[in-house]
C-alpha positions as CSV (number, residue, x, y, z in Angstrom):
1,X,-2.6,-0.7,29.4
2,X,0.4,-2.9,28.2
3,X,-1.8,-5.5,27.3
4,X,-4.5,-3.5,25.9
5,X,-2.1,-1.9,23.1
6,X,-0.5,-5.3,22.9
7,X,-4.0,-6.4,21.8
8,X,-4.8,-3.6,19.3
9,X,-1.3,-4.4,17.9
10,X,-2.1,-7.7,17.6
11,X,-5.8,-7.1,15.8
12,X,-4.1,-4.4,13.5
13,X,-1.6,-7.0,12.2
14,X,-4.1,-9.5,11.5
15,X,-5.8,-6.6,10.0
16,X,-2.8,-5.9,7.8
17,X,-2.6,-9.2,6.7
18,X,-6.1,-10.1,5.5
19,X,-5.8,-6.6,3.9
20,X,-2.9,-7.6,1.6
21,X,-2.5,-9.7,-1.7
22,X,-0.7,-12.2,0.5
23,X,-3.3,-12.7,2.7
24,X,-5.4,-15.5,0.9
25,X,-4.5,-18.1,3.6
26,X,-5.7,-16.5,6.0
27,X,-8.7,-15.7,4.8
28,X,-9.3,-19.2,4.1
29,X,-7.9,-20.1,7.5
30,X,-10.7,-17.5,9.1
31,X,-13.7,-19.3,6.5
32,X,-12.7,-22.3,7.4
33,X,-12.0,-21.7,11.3
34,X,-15.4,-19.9,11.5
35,X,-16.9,-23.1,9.7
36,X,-15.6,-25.4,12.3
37,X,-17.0,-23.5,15.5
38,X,-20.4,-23.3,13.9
39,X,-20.1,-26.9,12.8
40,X,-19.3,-27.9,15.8
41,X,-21.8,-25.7,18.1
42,X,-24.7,-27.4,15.6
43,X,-23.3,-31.5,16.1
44,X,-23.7,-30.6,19.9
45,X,-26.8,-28.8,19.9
46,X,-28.7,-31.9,17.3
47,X,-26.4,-34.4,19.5
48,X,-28.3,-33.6,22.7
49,X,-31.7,-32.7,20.5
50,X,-31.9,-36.6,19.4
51,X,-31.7,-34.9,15.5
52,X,-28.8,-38.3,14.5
53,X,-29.0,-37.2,10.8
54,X,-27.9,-33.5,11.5
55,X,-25.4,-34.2,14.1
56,X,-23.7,-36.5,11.7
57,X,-23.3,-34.2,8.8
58,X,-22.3,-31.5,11.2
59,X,-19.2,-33.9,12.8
60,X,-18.2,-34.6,8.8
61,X,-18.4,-30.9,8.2
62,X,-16.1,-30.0,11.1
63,X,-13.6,-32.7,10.4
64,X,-13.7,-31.2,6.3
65,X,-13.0,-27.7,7.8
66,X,-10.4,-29.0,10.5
67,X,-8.6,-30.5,7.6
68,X,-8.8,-27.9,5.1
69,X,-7.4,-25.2,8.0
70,X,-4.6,-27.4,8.3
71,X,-3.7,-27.4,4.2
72,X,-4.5,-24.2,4.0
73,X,-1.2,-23.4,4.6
74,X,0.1,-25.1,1.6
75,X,-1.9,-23.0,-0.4
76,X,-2.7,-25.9,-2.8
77,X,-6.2,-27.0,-3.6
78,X,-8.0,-24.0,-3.3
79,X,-10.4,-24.7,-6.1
80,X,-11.3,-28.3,-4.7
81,X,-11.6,-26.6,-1.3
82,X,-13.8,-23.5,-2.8
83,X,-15.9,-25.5,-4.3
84,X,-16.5,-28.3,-1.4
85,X,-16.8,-25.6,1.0
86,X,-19.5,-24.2,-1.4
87,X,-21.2,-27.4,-1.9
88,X,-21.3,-28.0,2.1
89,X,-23.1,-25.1,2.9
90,X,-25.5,-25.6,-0.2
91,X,-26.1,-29.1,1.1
92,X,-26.6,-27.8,5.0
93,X,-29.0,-26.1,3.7
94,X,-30.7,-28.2,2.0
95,X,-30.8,-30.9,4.7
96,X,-32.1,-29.0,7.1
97,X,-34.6,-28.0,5.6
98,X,-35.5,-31.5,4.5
99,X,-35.1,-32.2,8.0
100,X,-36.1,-29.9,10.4
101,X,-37.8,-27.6,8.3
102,X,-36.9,-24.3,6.4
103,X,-37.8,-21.8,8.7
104,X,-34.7,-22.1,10.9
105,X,-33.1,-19.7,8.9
106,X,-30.0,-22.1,7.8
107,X,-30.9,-20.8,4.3
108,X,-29.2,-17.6,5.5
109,X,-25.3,-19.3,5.8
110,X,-26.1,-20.0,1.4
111,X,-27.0,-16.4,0.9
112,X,-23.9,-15.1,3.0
113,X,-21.3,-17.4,1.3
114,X,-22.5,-15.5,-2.3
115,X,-20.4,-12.4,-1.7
116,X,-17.6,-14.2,0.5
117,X,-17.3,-16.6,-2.7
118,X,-16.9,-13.7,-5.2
119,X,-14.2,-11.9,-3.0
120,X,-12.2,-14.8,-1.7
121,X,-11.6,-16.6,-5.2
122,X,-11.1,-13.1,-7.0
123,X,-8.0,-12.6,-5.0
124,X,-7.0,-16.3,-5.4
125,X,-4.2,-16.4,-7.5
126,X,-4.6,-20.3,-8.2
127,X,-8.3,-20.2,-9.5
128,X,-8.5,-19.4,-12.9
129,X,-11.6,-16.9,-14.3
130,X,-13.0,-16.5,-10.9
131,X,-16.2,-14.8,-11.8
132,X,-17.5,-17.4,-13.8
133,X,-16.8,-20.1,-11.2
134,X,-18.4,-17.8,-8.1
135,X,-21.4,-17.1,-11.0
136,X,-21.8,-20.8,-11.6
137,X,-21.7,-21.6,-7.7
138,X,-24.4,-18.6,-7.1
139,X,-27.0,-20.2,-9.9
140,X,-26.7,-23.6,-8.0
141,X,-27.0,-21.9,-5.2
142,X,-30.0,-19.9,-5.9
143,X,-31.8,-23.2,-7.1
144,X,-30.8,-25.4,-4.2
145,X,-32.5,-22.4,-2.1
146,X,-36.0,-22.4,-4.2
147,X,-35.7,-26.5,-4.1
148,X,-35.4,-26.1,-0.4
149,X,-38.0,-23.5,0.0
150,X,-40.2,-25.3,-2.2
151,X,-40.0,-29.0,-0.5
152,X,-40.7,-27.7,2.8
153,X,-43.7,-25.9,2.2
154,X,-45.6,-29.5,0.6
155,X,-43.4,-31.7,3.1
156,X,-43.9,-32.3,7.1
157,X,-40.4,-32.0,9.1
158,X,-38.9,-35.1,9.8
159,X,-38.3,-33.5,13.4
160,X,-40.7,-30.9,15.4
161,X,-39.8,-28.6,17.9
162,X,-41.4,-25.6,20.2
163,X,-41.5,-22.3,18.5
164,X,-39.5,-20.9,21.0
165,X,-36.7,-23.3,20.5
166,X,-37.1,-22.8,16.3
167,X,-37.1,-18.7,16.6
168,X,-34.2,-19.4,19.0
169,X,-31.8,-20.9,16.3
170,X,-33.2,-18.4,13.7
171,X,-32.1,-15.4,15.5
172,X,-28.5,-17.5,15.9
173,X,-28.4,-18.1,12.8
174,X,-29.3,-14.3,11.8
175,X,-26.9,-13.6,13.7
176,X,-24.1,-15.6,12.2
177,X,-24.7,-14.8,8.7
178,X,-24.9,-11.3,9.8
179,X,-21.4,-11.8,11.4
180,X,-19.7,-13.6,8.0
181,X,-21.1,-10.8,6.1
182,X,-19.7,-7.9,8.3
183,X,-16.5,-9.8,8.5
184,X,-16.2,-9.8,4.6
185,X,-16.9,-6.4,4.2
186,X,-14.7,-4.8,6.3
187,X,-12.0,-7.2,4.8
188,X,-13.5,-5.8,1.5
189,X,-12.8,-2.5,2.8
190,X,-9.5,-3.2,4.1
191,X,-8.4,-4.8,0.7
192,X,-9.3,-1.2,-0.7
193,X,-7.6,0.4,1.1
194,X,-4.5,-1.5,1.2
195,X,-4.5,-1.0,-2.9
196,X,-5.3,2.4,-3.0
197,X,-2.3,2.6,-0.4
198,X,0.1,0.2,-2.7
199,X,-1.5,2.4,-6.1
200,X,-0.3,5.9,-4.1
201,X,3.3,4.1,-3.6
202,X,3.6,3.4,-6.7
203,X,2.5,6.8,-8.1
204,X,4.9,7.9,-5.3
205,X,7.7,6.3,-6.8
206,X,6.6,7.0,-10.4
207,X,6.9,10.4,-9.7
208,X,10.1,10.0,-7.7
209,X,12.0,8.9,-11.0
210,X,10.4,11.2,-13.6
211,X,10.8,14.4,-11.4
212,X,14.1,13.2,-8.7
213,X,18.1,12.7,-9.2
214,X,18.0,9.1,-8.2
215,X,22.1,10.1,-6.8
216,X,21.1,13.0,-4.9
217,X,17.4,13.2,-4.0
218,X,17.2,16.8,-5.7
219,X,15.1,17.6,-8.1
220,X,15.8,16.8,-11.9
221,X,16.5,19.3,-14.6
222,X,12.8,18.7,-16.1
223,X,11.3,18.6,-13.1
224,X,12.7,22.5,-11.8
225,X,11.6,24.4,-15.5
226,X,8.2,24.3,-14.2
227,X,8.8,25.5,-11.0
228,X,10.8,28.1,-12.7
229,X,7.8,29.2,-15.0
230,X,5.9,30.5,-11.1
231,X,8.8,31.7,-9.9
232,X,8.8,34.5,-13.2
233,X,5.0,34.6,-13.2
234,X,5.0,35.6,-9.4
235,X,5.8,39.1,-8.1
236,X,7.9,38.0,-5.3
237,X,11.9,38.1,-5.8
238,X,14.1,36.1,-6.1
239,X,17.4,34.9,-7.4
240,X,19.1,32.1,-9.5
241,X,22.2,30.5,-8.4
242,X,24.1,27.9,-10.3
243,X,26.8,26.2,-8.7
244,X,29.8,23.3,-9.8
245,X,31.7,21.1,-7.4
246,X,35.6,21.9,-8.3
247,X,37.6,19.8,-9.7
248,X,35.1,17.0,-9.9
249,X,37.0,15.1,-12.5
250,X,39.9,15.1,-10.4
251,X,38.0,13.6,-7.6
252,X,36.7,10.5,-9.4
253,X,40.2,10.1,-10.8
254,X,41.9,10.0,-8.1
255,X,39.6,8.8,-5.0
256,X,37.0,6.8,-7.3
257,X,33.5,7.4,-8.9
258,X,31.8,5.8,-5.5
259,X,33.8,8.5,-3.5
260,X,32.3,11.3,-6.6
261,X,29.2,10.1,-5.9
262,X,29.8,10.4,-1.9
263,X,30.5,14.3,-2.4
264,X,27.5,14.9,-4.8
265,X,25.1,13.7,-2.3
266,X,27.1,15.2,0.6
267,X,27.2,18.4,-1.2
268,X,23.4,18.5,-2.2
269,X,23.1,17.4,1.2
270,X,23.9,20.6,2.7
271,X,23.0,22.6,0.1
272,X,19.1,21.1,0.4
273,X,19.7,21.6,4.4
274,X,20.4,25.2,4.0
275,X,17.9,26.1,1.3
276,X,15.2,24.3,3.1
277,X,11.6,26.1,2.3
278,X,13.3,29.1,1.3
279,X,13.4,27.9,-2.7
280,X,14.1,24.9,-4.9
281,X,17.5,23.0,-5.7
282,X,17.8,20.8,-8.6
283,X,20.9,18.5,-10.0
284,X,21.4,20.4,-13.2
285,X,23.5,17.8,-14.5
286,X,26.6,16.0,-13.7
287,X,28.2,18.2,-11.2
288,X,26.3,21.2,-11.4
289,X,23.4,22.2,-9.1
290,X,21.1,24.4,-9.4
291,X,19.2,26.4,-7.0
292,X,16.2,28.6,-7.5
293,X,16.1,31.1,-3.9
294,X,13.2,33.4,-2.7
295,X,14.3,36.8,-1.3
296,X,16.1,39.9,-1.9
297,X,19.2,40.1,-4.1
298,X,21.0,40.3,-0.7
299,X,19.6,37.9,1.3
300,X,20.3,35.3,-1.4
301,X,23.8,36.1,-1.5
302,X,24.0,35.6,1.9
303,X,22.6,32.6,2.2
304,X,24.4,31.3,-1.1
305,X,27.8,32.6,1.1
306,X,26.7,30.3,3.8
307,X,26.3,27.5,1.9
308,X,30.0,27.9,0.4
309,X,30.8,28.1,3.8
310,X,29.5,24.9,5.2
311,X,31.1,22.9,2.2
312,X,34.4,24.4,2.4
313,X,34.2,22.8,6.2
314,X,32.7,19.7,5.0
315,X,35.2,16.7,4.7
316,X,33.5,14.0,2.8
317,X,34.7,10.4,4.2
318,X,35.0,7.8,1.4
319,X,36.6,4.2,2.1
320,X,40.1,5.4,4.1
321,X,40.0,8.7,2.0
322,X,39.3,12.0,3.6
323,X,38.0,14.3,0.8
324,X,37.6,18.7,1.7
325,X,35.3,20.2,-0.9
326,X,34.7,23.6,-2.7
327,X,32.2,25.0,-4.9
328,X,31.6,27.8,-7.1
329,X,28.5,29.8,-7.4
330,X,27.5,32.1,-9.8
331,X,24.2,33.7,-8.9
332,X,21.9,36.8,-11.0
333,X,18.7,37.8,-9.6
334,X,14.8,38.1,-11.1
335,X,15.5,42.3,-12.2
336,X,18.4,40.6,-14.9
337,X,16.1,39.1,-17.5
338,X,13.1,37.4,-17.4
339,X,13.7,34.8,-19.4
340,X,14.7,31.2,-18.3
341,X,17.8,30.2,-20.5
342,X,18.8,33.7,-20.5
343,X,18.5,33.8,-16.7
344,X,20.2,29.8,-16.5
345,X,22.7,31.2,-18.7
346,X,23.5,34.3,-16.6
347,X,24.4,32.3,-14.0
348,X,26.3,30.1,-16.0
349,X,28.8,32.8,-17.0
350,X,29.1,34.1,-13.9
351,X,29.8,30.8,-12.4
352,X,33.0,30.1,-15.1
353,X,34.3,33.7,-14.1
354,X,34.4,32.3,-10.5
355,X,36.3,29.3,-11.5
356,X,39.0,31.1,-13.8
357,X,39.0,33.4,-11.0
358,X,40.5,30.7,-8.5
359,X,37.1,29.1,-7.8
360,X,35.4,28.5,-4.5
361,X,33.4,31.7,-4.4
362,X,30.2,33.2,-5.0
363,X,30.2,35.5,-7.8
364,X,27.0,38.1,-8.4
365,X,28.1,40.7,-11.7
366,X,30.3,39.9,-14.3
């Protein structure tokens, strides 16, 4: 079972890494490794077959492809190597069909490079307007094939063989062709989906720092007026709380802005914690936080209490300083007004008669 995961591990890594924009080498690598083991499987077979003039253009082949698998790595010459890889297989074909005739299929490898050639050089950062270059390759392409089709039909084989044998290497070479092109696609595939992946990230973190406190991971002041707008447009209650950290200034003056910053997040911390599903909380600005909580009048004062609660016994750690915390709320609920300044405001005054009132409390009427 070890093994077995170890395997799908394995394949989904390689996966990953043809998927990406990094992942060029490797694709070349897999062309090029492919290349070799077909090269090489077709110098043996015309080897023992007595066909000398394929088996030696099969043995250069392999030893192109061996040598461009081992510069791949460099990721330099990947033009020179498109393009000789390109010419290759346009020139296998056409030599075996001046050879051994046309209906062994070989044509097949020229038709499956067209989409392969398109793909691999579009990601290539190195090759320069791609499209025309894979266009240009495909017309050549398209004639060499005619030219092939064309000579063999007025011209005798230089080499005969049983039908059996010819059908044989048609349905391999079917079958290969049909294995570059499934390859390719689900690479194709797998590149789409890595970008739309990469493209949701990014809209991820778009969205992150148009609509998120960077500091704090709350919600930013723009961000909460539109949640506010179906919070007054929906029939279910709720209240609006807006809280400030005391003596904030004193904190950064005395421990530090880092150790200010430590109690913001610590603070939205719990406060986020505690709120949970129940509403939304937002970094108002600077110091102040606001929260917007669904319930009863009374079951937001409780769990506003609860909050002040948990921060009172919350003692922020900060380089070698030990820092104890307090807050004041001042919280109005949905019957108040129905306006959103008004209601922002509300709680604004409320708040300040909490802090002239010896701060670290929750105060609901003025």
């Amino acid at each position: 079972m070890d093994n077995k995961k170890k395997f799908t591990e394995t394949i989904q890594s390689l996966w990953n890494i043809l998927s990406s924009d990094t992942g060029n080498i490797y694709r070349y690598r897999l062309i090029y490794g492919f290349c070799i083991v077909v090269h090489s499987f077709y110098a043996i077979l015309f080897s023992v077959t007595g066909v000398t003039e394929l088996m030696i253009f099969n043995i250069i082949s392999s030893a192109m492809y061996v040598t461009g698998f081992l510069i791949a790595k460099f990721n330099r010459m990947t033009l020179l190597l498109v393009i000789l890889v390109y010419v290759e297989i346009i020139a296998h074909c056409f030599m075996c069909s001046y050879v051994i005739g046309f209906e062994y299929q070989f044509v097949l490898f020229s038709v499956a490079i067209l989409p392969v050639t398109y793909f691999i050089t579009y990601l290539d950062p190195a090759i320069k307007k791609p499209m025309i270059l894979s266009s240009v390759l495909a017309v050549i392409n398209f004639v060499v094939m005619v030219i092939s089709l064309d000579y063999s039909s007025i011209h005798e084989p230089l080499y005969t063989f049983p039908v059996g044998f010819v059908n044989a290497i048609a349905r391999l070479n079917i079958m290969f062709s049909v294995a570059i092109l499934i390859s390719f696609a689900l690479m194709f595939l797998g590149k789409i989906k890595y970008d739309m992946n990469k493209l949701k990230e990014q809209n991820d973190a778009l969205d992150f720092l148009a609509n998120y406190d960077q500091l704090t991971g709350l919600r930013n002041r723009n961000h909460i007026r539109d949640i506010f707008v179906s919070y007054i447009k929906s029939t279910e209650p709720y209240c609006v709380i807006l809280g400030d950290i005391d003596d904030f200034k004193q904190i950064n003056d005395t421990y530090g802005h880092s150790a200010g910053d430590e109690v913001l997040r610590s603070v939205a911390s719990i406060i986020k914690e505690n709120v949970s599903d129940k509403g939304e909380v937002c970094r108002w600005g600077g110091e102040e936080i606001l929260i917007l909580l669904k319930g009863s009048t009374r079951s937001c004062i409780d769990l506003n209490e609860k909050i002040l609660t948990e921060i009172r016994k919350t003692t922020v750690k900060s380089d070698s300083y030990s820092i104890n915390v307090t807050m004041t709320f001042g919280l109005c609920d949905y019957g108040d007004e129905t306006n959103i300044e008004k209601l922002i405001s509300l709680a604004d005054k409320r708040m300040y008669i909490g802090k002239k009132n010896g701060k670290n409390q929750v105060v609901t009427a003025s």
